[in-house]
C-alpha positions as CSV (number, residue, x, y, z in Angstrom):
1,X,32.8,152.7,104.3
2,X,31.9,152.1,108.1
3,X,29.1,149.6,108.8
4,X,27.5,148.9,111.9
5,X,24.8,147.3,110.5
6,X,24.1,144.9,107.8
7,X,20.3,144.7,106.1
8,X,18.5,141.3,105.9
9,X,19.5,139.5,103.0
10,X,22.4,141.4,102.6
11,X,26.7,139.9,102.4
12,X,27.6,140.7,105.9
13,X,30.8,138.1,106.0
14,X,33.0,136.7,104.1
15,X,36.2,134.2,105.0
16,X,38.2,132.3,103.5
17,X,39.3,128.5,103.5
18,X,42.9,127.9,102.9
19,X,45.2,124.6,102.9
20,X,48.2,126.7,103.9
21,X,47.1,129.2,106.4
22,X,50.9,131.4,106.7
23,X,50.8,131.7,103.1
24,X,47.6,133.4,102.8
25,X,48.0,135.5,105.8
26,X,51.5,137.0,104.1
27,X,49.5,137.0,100.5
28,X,46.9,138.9,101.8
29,X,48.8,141.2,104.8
30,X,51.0,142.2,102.0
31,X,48.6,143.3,98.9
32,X,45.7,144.5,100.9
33,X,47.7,145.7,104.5
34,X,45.5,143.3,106.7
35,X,46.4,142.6,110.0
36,X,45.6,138.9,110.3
37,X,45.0,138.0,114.0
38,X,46.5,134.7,116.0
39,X,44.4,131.5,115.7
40,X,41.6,130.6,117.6
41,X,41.5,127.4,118.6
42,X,39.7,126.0,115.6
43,X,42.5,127.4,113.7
44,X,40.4,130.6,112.6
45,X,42.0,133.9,112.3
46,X,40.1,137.1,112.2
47,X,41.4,139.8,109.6
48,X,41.4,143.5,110.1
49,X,42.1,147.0,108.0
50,X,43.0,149.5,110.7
51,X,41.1,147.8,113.3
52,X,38.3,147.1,111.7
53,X,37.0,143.7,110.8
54,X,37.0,142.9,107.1
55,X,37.1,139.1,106.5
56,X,38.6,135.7,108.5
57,X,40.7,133.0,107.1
58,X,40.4,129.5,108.3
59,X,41.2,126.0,107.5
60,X,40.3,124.5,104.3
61,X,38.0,121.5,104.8
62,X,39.1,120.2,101.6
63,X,42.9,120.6,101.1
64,X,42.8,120.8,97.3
65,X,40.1,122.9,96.9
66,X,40.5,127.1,98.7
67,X,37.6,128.8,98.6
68,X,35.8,131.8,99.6
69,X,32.5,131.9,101.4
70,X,30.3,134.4,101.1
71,X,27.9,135.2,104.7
72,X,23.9,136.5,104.3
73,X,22.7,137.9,107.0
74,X,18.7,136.9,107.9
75,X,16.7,137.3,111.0
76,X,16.0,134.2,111.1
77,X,18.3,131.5,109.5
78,X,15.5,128.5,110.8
79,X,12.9,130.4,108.7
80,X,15.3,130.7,105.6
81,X,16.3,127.5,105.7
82,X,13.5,125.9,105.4
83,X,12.5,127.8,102.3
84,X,15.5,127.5,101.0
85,X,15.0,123.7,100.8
86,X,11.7,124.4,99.8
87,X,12.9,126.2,96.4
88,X,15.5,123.5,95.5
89,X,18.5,124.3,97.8
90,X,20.6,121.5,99.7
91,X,21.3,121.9,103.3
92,X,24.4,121.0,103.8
93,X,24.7,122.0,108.1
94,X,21.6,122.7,109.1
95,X,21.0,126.2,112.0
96,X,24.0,125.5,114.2
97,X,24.7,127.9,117.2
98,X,28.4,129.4,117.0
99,X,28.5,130.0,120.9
100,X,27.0,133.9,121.5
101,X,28.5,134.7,118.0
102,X,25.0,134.0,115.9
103,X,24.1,131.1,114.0
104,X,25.5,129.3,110.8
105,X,23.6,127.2,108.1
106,X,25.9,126.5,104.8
107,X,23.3,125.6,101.7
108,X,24.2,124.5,98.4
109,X,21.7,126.9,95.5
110,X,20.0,124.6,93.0
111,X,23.1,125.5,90.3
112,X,25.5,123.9,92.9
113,X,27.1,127.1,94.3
114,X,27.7,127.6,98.0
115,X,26.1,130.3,100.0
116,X,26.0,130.1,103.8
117,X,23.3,132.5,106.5
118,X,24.4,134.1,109.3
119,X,21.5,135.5,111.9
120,X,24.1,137.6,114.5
121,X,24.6,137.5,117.7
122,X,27.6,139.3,119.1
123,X,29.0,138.7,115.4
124,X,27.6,141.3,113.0
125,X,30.4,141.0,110.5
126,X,32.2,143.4,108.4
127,X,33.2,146.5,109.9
128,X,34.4,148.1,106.5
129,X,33.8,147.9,102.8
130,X,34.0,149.3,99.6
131,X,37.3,150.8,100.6
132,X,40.8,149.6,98.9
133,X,41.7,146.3,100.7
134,X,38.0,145.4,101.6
135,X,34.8,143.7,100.4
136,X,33.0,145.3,97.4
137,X,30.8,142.8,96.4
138,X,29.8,139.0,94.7
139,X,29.5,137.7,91.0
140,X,27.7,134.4,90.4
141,X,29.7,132.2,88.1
142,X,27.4,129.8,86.7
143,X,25.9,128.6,83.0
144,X,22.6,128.7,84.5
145,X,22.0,132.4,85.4
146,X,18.0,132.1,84.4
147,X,17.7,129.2,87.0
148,X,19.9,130.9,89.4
149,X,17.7,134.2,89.2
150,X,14.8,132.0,89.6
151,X,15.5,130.8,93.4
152,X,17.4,134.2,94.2
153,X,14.1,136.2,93.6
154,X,12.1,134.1,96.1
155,X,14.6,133.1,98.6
156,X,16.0,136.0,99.6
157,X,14.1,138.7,98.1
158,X,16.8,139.8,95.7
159,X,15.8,141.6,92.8
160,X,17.0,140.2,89.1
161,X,16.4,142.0,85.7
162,X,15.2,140.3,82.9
163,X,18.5,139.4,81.1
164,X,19.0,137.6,84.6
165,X,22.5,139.4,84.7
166,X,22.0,141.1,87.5
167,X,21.0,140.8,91.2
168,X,19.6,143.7,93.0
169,X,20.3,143.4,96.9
170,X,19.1,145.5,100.1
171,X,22.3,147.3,100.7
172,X,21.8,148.4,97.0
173,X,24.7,146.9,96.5
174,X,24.4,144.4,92.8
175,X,25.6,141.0,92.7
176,X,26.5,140.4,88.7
177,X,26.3,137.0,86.9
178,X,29.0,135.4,84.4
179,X,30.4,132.3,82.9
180,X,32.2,130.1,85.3
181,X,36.3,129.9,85.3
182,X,38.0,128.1,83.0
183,X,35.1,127.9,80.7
184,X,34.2,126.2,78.2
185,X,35.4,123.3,80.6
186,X,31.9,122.8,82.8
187,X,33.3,123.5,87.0
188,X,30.7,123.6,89.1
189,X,29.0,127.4,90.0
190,X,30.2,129.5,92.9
191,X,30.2,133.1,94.2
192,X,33.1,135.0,93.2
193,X,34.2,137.5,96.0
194,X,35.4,141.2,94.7
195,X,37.9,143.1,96.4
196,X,38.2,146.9,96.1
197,X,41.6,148.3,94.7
198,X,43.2,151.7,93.9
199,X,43.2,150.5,90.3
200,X,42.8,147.5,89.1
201,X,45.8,146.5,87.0
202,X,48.6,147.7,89.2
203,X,47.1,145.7,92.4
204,X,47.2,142.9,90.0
205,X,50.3,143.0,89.1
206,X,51.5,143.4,92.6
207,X,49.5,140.0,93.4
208,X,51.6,138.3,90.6
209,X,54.3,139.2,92.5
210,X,52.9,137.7,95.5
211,X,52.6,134.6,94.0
212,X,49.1,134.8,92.4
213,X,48.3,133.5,89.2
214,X,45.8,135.7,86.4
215,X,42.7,133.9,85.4
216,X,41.2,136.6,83.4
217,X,40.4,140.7,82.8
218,X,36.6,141.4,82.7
219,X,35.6,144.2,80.3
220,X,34.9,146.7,83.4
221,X,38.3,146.4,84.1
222,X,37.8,144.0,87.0
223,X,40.6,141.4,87.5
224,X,40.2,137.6,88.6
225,X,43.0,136.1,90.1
226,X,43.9,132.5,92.2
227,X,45.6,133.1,95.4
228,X,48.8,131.7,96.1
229,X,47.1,128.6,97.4
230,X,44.5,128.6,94.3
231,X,41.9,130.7,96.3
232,X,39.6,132.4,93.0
233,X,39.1,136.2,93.9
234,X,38.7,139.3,91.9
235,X,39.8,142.7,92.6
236,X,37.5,145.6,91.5
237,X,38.0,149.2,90.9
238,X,37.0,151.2,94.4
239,X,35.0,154.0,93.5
240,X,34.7,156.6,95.8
């Protein structure tokens, strides 16, 4: 699906941090056909899916630990910040201009997962989804799915039903909730990103043969996987 425009509160963005940045970009170029741009000179590399945008990789703050980060677009990230803090959430960098791209805040939600704002500029973010090889939406893996729901209603106007399993957002697009990886060992709560696939099971298997390792099968079919360098990600059936 085009977009040229991403609601408020919506995902508009999503990249990834990686420790080894020539291995993800021949991970990813090969099971999803990205085109992974050079570096700019902070080392970030914008990804495309026949010339449209899709995602960015970039370098891992924290070798040891990959990780995905999922973009909300608002109007105005000062705004949102501020009642983001107000409702519980850590602000980890605070509204910081990104030249005449937009501006960035990165927040930690009150169950510990990461979720940065984006209020564009120049930069309005994906230019496809919910096509094989691009974004198709976000899980919340955390124990605390009541609490979670709790500051998600508020914050960003999301709407939850009562069994707290799911998050309605703008786009209409739903953002599901689930146990973290790895449990019953406690890790600390994330987004999971989705990526659409043909089907499921075969793109899964062609990631094992990229080098991924199988972290589980969800009932709906969906698969979660690690990334050559660890990266958690799941790939979801596209529907068309």
């Amino acid at each position: 699906m085009n977009v040229t425009r991403h609601p408020e509160n919506s995902v508009s963005w999503i990249d990834l941090g990686t420790p080894d940045m020539e291995t993800t970009a021949a991970f990813y170029t090969a099971l999803f056909g990205w085109t992974v741009a050079r570096p700019d000179p902070n080392g970030y590399r914008l990804c495309t899916l026949r010339g449209h945008l899709v995602a960015a990789l970039g370098p891992a703050e924290d070798a040891g630990a990959p990780y995905w980060t999922v973009n909300v677009t608002v109007s105005d990230i000062q705004a949102t910040v501020t009642r983001f803090a107000d409702l519980g959430a850590q602000i980890v960098v605070p509204p910081t201009r990104v030249g005449g791209l937009g501006h960035a805040a990165v927040t930690l939600d009150p169950v510990g997962a990461p979720l940065s704002l984006w209020q564009p500029g120049t930069h309005t973010g994906m230019q496809l989804t919910h096509e094989p090889g691009t974004f198709a939406g976000i899980s919340l893996l955390t124990d605390h799915p009541a609490h979670a729901a709790a500051f998600y209603r508020p914050a960003l106007h999301w709407n939850v039903n009562p069994q707290h399993t799911e998050f309605g957002l703008p786009d209409n697009s739903i953002a599901a909730t689930g146990p973290p990886p790895g449990k019953p060992t406690a890790q600390r709560s994330l987004w999971l990103v989705s990526l659409a696939g043909n089907r499921p099971d075969t793109d899964a298997k062609q990631a094992l043969r990229l080098g991924a390792t199988e972290v589980r099968q969800d009932a709906n079919g969906d698969v979660v996987l690690r990334d050559p360098t660890g990266a958690l990600f799941a790939i979801t059936q596209h529907t068309r």
